[in-house]
C-alpha positions in Angstrom: 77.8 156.2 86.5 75.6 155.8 83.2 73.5 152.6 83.4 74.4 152.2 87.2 71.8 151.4 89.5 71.9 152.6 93.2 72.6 149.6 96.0 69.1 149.8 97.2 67.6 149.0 94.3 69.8 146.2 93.5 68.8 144.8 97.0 65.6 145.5 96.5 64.9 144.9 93.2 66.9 141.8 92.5 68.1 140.0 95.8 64.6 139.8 97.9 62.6 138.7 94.9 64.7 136.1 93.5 66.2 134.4 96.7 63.7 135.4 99.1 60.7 133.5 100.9 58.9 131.2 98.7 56.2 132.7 96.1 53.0 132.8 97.1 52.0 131.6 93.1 54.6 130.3 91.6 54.9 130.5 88.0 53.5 134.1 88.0 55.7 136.9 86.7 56.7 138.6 90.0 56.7 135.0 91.6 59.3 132.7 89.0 59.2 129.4 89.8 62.1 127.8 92.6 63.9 126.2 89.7 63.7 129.4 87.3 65.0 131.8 89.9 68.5 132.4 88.0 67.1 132.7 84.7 65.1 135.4 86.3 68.0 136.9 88.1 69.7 137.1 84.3 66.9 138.9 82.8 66.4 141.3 86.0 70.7 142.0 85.9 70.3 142.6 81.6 67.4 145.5 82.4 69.2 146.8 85.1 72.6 147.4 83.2 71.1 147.6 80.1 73.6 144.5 79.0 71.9 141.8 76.1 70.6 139.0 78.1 72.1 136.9 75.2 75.6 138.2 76.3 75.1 137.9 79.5 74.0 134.3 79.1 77.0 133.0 77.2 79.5 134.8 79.0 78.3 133.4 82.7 78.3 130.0 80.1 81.8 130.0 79.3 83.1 130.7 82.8 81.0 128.2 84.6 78.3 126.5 82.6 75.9 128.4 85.1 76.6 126.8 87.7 77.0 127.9 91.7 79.4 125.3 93.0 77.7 125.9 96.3 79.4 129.0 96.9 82.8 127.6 96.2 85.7 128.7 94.7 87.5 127.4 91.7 90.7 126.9 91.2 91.4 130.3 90.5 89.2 131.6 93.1 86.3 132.1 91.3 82.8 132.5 92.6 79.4 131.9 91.2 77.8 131.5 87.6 79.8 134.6 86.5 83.2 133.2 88.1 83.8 136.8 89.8 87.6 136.2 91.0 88.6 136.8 94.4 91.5 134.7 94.8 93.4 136.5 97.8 93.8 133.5 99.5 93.1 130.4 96.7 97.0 130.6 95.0 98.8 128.9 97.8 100.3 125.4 97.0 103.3 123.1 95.5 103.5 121.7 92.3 103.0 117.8 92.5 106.1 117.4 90.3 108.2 117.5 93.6 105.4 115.4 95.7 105.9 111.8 96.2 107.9 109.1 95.0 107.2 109.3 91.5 110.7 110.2 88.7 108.7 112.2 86.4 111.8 111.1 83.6 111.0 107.6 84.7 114.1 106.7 82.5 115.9 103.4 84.8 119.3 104.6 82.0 119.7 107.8 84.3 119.2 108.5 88.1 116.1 109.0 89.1 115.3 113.0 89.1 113.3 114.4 92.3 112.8 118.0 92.0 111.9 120.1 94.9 111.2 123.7 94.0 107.7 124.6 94.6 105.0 127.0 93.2 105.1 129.5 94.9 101.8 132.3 95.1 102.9 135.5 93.2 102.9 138.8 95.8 100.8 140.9 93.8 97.3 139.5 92.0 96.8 140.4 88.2 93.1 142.2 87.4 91.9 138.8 86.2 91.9 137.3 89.9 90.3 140.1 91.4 87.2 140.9 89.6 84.7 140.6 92.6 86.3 143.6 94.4 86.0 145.6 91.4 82.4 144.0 90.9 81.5 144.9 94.5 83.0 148.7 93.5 80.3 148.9 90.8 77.6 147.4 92.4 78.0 148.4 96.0 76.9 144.4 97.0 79.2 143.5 99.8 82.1 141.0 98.4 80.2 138.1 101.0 77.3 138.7 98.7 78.8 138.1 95.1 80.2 135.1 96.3 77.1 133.2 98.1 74.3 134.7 95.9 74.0 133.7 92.8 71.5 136.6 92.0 74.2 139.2 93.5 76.8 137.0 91.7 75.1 137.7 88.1 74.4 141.9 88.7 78.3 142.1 89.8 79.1 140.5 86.6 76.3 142.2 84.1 77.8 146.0 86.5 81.1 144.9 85.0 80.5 144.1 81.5 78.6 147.3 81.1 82.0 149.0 82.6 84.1 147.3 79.6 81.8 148.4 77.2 81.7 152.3 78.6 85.8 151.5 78.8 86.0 150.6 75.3 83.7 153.8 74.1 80.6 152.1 73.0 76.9 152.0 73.6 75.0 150.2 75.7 73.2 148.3 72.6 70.6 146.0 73.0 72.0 144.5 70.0 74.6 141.7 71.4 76.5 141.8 67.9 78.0 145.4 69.7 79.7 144.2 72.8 82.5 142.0 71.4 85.1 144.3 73.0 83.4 144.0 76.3 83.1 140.4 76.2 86.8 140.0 75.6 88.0 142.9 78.4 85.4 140.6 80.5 88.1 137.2 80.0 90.8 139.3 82.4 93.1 138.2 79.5 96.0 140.5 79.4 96.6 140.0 75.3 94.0 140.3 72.6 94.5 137.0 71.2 93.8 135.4 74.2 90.3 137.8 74.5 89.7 137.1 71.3 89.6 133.4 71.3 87.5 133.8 74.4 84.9 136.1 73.1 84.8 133.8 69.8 83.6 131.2 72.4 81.1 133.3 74.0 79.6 134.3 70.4 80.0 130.7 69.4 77.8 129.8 72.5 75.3 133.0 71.6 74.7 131.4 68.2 74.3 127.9 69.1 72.0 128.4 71.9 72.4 126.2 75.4 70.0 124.7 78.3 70.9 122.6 80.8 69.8 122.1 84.6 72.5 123.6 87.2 74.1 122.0 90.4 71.4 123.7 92.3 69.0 122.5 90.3 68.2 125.7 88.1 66.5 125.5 84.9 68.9 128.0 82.8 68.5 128.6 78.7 70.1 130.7 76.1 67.7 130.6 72.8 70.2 130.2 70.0 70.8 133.3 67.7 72.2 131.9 64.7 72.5 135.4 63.0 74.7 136.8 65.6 77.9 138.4 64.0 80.0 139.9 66.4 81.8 143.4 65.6 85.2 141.7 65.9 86.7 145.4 64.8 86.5 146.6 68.3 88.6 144.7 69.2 91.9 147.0 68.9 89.8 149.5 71.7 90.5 146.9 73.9 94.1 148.0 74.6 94.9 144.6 75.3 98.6 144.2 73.6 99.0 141.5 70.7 99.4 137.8 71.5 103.0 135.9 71.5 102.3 133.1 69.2 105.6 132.8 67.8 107.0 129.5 67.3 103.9 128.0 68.8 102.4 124.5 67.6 98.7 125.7 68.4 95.2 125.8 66.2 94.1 129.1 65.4 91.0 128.9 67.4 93.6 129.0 70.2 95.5 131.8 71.6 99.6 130.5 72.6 102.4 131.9 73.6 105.9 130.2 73.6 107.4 129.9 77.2 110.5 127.7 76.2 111.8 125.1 78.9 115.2 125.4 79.0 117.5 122.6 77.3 120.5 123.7 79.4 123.9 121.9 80.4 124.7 122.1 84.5 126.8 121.0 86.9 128.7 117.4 87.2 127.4 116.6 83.2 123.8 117.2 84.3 121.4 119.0 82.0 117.6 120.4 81.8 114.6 119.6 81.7 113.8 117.9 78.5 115.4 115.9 75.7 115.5 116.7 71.9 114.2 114.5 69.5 112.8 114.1 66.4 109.5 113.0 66.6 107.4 112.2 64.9 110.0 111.1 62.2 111.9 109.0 64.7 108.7 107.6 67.1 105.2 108.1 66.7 103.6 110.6 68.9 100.9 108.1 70.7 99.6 110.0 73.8 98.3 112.9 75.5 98.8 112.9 78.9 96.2 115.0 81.1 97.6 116.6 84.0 96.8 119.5 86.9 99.2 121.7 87.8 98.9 122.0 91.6 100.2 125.4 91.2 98.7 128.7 89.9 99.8 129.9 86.9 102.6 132.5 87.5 104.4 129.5 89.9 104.1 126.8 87.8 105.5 128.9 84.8 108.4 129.6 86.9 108.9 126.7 87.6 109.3 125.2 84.1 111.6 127.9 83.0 113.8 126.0 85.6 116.7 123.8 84.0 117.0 122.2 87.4 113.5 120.8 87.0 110.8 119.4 85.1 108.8 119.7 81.9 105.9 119.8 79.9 104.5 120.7 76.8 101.6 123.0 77.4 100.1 124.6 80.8 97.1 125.9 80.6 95.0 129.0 82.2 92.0 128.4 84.6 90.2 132.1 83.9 90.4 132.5 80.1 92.1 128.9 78.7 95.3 130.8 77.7 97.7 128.2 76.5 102.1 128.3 77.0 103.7 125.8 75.2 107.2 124.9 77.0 108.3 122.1 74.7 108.1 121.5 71.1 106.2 118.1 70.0 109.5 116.6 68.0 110.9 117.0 71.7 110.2 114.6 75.1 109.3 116.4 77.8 110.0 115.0 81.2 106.6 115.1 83.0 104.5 111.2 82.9 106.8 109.4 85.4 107.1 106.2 82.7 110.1 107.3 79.8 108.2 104.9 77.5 105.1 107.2 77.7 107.0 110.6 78.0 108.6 109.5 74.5 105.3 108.9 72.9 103.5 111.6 74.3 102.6 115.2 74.9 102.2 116.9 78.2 99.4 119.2 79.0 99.2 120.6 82.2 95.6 122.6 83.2 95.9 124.7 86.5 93.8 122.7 88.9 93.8 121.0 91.6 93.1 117.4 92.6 92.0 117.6 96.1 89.7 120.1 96.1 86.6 118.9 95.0 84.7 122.4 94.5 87.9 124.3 93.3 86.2 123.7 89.6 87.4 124.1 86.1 86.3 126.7 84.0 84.7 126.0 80.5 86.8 128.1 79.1 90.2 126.2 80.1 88.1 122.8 79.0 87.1 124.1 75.4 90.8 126.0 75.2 91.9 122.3 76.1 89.8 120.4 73.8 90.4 122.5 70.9 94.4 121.9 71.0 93.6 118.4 71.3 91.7 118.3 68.5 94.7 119.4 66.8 97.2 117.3 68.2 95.3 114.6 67.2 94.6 115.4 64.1 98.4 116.4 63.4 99.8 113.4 64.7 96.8 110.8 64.5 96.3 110.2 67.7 92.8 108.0 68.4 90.5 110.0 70.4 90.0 107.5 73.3 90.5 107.2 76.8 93.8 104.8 75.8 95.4 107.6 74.3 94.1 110.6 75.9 95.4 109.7 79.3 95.4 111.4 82.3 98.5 110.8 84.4 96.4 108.7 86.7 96.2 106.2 84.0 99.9 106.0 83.0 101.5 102.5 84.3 104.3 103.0 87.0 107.8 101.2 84.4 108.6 98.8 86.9 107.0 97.3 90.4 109.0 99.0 93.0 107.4 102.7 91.2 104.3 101.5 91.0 103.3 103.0 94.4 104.8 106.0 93.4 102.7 107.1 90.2 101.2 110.1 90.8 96.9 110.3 90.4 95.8 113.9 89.0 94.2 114.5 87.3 91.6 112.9 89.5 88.1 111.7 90.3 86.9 115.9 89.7 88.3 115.7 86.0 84.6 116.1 84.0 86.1 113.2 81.4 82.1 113.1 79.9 82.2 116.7 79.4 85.7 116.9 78.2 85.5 114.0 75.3 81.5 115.8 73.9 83.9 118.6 73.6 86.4 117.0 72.0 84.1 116.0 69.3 84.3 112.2 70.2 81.8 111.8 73.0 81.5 108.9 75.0 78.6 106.8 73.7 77.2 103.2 73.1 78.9 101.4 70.6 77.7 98.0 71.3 74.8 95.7 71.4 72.9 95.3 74.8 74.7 91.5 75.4 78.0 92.9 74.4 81.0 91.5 76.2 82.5 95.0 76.4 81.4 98.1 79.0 82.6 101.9 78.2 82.5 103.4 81.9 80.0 106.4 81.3 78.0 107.7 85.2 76.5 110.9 85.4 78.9 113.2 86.2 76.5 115.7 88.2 74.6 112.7 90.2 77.7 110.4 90.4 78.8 111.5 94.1 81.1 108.3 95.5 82.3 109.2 99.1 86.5 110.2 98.9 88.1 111.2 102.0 91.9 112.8 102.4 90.8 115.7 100.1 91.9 117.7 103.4 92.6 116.0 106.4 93.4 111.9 106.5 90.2 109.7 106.4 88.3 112.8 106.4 84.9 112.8 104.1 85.6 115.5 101.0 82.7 117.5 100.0 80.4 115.8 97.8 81.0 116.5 94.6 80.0 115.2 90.9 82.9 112.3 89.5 83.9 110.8 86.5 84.4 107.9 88.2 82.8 104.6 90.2 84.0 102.1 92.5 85.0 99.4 92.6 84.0 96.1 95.2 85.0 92.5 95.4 81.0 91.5 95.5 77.7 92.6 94.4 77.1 94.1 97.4 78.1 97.7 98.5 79.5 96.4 102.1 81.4 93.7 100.5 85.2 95.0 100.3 87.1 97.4 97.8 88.7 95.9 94.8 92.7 95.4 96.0 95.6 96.5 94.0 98.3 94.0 94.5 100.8 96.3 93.4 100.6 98.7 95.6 100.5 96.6 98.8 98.6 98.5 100.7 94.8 98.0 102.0 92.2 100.1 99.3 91.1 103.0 100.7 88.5 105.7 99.7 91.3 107.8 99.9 91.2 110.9 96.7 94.5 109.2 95.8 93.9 105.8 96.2 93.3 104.3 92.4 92.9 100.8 94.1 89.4 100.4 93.4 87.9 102.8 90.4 86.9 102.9 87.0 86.7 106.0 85.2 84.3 107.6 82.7 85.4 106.2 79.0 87.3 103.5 80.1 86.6 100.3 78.3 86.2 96.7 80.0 85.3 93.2 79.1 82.1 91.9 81.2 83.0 89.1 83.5 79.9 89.0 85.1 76.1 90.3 85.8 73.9 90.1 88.8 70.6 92.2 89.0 71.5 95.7 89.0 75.7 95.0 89.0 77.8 94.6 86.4 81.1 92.9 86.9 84.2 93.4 85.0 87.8 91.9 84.7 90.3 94.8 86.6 94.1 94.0 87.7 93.7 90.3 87.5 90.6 89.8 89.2 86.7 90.3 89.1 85.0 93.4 90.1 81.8 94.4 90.6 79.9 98.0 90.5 76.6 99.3 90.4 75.2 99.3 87.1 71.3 99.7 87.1 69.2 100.3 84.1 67.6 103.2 85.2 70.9 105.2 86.1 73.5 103.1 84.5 77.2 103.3 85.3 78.2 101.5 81.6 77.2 101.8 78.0 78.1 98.6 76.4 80.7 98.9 73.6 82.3 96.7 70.6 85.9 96.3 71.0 88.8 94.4 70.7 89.9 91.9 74.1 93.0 89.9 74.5 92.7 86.9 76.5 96.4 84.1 77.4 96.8 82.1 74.4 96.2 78.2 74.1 97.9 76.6 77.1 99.1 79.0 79.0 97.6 79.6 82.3 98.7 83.1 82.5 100.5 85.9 80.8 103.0 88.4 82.3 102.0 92.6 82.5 104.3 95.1 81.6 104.6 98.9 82.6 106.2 99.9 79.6 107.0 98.3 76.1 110.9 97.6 75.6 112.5 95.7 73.0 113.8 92.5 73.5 118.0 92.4 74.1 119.0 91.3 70.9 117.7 94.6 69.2 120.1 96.5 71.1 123.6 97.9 69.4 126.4 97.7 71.6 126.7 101.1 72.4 123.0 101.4 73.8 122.9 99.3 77.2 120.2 97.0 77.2 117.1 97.8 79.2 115.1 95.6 81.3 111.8 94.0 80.4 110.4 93.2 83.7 107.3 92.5 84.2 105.3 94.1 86.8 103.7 92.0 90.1 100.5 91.6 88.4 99.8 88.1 85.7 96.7 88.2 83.0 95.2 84.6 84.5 93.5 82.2 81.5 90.2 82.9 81.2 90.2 86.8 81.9 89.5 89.4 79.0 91.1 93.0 78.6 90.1 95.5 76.0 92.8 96.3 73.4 93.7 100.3 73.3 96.6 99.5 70.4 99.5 97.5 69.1 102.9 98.9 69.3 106.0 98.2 68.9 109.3 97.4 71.7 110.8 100.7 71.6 113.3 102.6 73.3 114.5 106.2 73.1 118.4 106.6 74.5 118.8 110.0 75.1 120.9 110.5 78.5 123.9 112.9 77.4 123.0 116.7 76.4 124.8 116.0 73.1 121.9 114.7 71.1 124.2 112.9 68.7 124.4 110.0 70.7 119.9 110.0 70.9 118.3 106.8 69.2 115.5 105.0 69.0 115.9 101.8 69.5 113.1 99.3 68.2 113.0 95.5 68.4 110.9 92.6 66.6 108.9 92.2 69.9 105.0 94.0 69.4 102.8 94.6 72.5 99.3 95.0 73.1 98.7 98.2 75.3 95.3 96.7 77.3 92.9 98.4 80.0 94.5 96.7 82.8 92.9 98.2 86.1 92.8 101.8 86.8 96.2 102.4 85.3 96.9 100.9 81.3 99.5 97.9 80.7 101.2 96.2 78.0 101.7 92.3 77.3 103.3 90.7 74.5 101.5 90.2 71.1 103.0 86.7 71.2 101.4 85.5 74.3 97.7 86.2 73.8 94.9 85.6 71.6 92.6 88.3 70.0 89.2 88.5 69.8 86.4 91.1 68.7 83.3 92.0 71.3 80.2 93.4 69.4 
């Protein structure tokens, strides 16, 4: 083919050079120094295919920030800084929905609801999970090859974008501005809106510039071309057929499609799988609630299309950030485990999973992600904060005996740093150096705690970069792990076990200092974790902290904020307030996420006119409690302001 270099030459030309023995003179031209070794291997793929080293740049940006992940895949079965798919074998798996104890409804008016169908892995592939065969086609690189070497990995991906751009009729320009068709074909997006909004990223990244240091250590930069304006006209020589964004609640930077879950009537009075509503006319919209899937896409959107089981508002695609939306936002979708939280929230679910350390996000699905919650945030003012941008590891079980139950995705591997800069709110220091307030905030790539059970029980996972740090009962990293009284159980490094961490953007009052620790009030008690100045763990912050108000010598927690009895009618049955097994002691601090109002949505018959919102006098403060958020009463605390 035009443009395609012979096997031996790629072997020769690219592979020995770049990944070979060490150069005898580093720095030289035919010798690139260790760390600059991919930039090189970028450059030698753009000669060889005659592809822009600009494009090439952004687009191995958007699938993987450069990075190898050691050879691993991601959760789509991706390999390598150009995320060539290969994913044969990385689909397999049930949706966590139907794992454990938890009642994703969480509603104690109802039964609880324990769905079992699973996800399962679709019998044929689509062309967006099997781009490495294709790339090992064009390149004649054995498939081992564009997986473990990054150099390999980038030619396989510059052979293919030159094949999109001979596909969609056009040259192979040196001017980047010329291969917006390519760029899109290159997402393995099967509609053009979906390409589009990819290749906008790409161009976005093009014009912006980017340089940053990879997992292995690779010094990689694109020099910004602020100039760059992309022929977005090609893009009908795609062939890619139009979007479905019909009836979708979605920015426009955004590409949805509407996948309703069904609101269907079945069996003995029962009905599926969400609730109507009104919202946010009837209940403010107060949450967004983070989730993984568990599942590849194709299962998991089988599985919502399922009146017999659960919902959510949004899934969204690992290889190109293609959004569904399932459940409109005036509806509560049946997905958090706590009904308090379902009814002021929005699910999104990102196809992932928690477990598997090195089966990585793309940045595609995080910018797709962080654009729609821009948007939802903006629409419904929701505070972009880790208080109201939950994951579903940080909603509160309702009542103790669920606690245990609550499920934990979507985990330690969730890049929360890189996920808030990109929501335009990154996590920062807000505070003075003596501040009585911490915002959690490691370094994701260097921040490596030991987890174990990511495959077999008690079992070391691979070490990975976290978003989160432990937590011990001493300064002293031999001292034990922070317990978790409601949960009963002995903490665990465990990948599920939330007895013991802090996450990045979490906020917490000080409660202590001691050389290079800092301590903080968590769950009732004082823990410790390292902190030291030259690689801190905490930025301090200003915030708000509740503490038990004059004489008493403790305050009751709360999973979930109902109104008191007497704000019931007499054809809603009253709903429990019971606290949970954990107390706020005098003399302990927790940082304030917001005020709300005792509030309960009745909605357990399919006919919605019998659905109200119930709200009573009572206010609550939602607080930073441990790993998980709580509520106490306004009435029994005092307020206070950390600077």
């Amino acid at each position: 083919m035009r443009g395609s270099p012979t096997p031996a030459l790629i072997a020769g030309a690219l592979l020995l050079p770049l990944l070979g023995a060490a150069p005898s003179a580093a720095g030289t031209p035919d010798a690139p120094a260790a760390a600059d070794r991919l930039q090189q291997a970028f450059a030698e793929a753009s000669r060889e295919y005659k592809v822009p080293q600009s494009v090439l740049l952004g687009v191995s940006y958007l699938q993987s920030r450069w990075d190898g992940h050691g050879g691993a895949p991601s959760v789509t079965g991706g390999y390598g800084p150009m995320h060539l798919t290969d994913a044969r074998t990385a689909l397999a798996g049930a949706s966590h929905h139907g794992e454990g104890a938890e009642d994703p409804r969480g509603d104690d008016a109802r039964a609880a609801l324990h769905p079992t169908a699973t996800a399962a892995a679709p019998t044929t592939l689509p062309a967006r999970l099997t781009t490495l065969p294709r790339a090992a086609e064009l390149t004649g690189l054995s498939p081992e090859a564009l997986r473990t070497d990054q150099a390999a990995n980038v030619a396989g991906g510059a052979a293919l974008l030159a094949a999109a751009q001979r596909a969609a009729g056009e040259p192979l320009s040196a001017d980047p501005a010329d291969w917006y068709a390519a760029v899109a074909r290159f997402s393995g997006a099967d509609d053009s809106g979906t390409a589009a909004a990819y290749a906008n990223d790409v161009y976005d990244v093009i014009r912006t510039g980017e340089a940053r240091t990879t997992d292995a250590g690779q010094r990689v930069a694109l020099a910004a071309r602020p100039g760059t304006a992309p022929d977005t006209a090609q893009l009908p020589r795609t062939g890619l057929r139009a979007g479905s964004a019909a009836g979708t609640e979605c920015p426009k930077s955004v590409s949805c499609e509407w996948i309703p879950a069904p609101y269907e009537e079945f069996g003995d009075g029962d009905y599926g799988n969400h609730d109507l509503g009104n919202r946010p006319a009837s209940q403010r919209i107060r949450y967004i609630v983070v989730h993984d899937t568990e599942g590849a896409w194709d299962g998991v959107l089988n599985l919502v299309q399922d009146p017999t089981y659960v919902s959510w508002n949004y899934t969204l695609r690992s290889t190109d950030g293609h959004i569904a939306q399932h459940v409109k936002a005036k509806d509560v979708a049946w997905h958090a485990g706590n009904w308090y939280v379902n009814a002021n929230s929005i699910g999104l679910e990102h196809e992932g999973f928690l477990a598997e350390p090195d089966a990585w996000y793309t940045e595609a699905m995080y910018r797709s992600s962080a654009r729609l919650v821009r948007y939802l945030s903006a629409k419904y003012r929701i505070p972009l904060d880790r208080q109201h941008i939950l994951g579903h590891d940080n909603v509160p079980g309702p009542t103790s005996s669920t606690v245990p139950g609550m499920h934990t995705d979507p985990g330690p591997y969730w890049d929360w740093r890189h996920y808030f800069r990109l929501l335009g709110a990154p996590v920062a220091q807000t505070g003075g150096k003596h501040s009585g307030v911490v915002t959690i905030r490691p370094d994701y790539d260097t921040n490596q705690p030991v987890y174990t059970g990511c495959e077999t029980a008690g079992t070391p996972c691979a070490a990975h970069g976290s978003s989160e740090v432990r937590l011990y009962t001493d300064h002293d990293v031999n001292a034990p792990l922070v317990k978790d009284i409601g949960l009963g159980t002995t903490p665990t490094t465990g990948v599920n076990d939330l007895s013991s961490r802090v996450s990045t953007g979490q906020q917490y009052a000080v409660a202590d200092r001691w050389g290079d620790w800092t301590a903080v009030w968590y769950l009732g008690q004082k823990a410790w974790f390292q902190d030291p100045e030259r690689h801190p763990a905490s930025v301090p912050a200003r915030g708000k902290t509740i503490t038990p108000r004059e004489g008493l010598e403790s305050v009751p927690v709360y999973g979930r904020a109902y109104p008191e009895a007497g704000a019931y009618p007499a054809d809603v049955p009253v709903q429990a307030v019971s606290p949970l097994k954990y107390t706020l002691p005098k003399g302990q601090k927790y940082v304030v996420g917001d005020k709300v109002p005792g509030e309960y949505y009745y909605a357990v018959t399919f006919d919605e006119s019998s659905h109200r919102v119930v709200r009573g006098s009572d206010l609550y403060y939602e607080i930073q409690y441990g790993h998980r958020v709580a509520y106490v009463r306004a009435a029994d605390v005092s307020v206070a302001t950390a600077k």
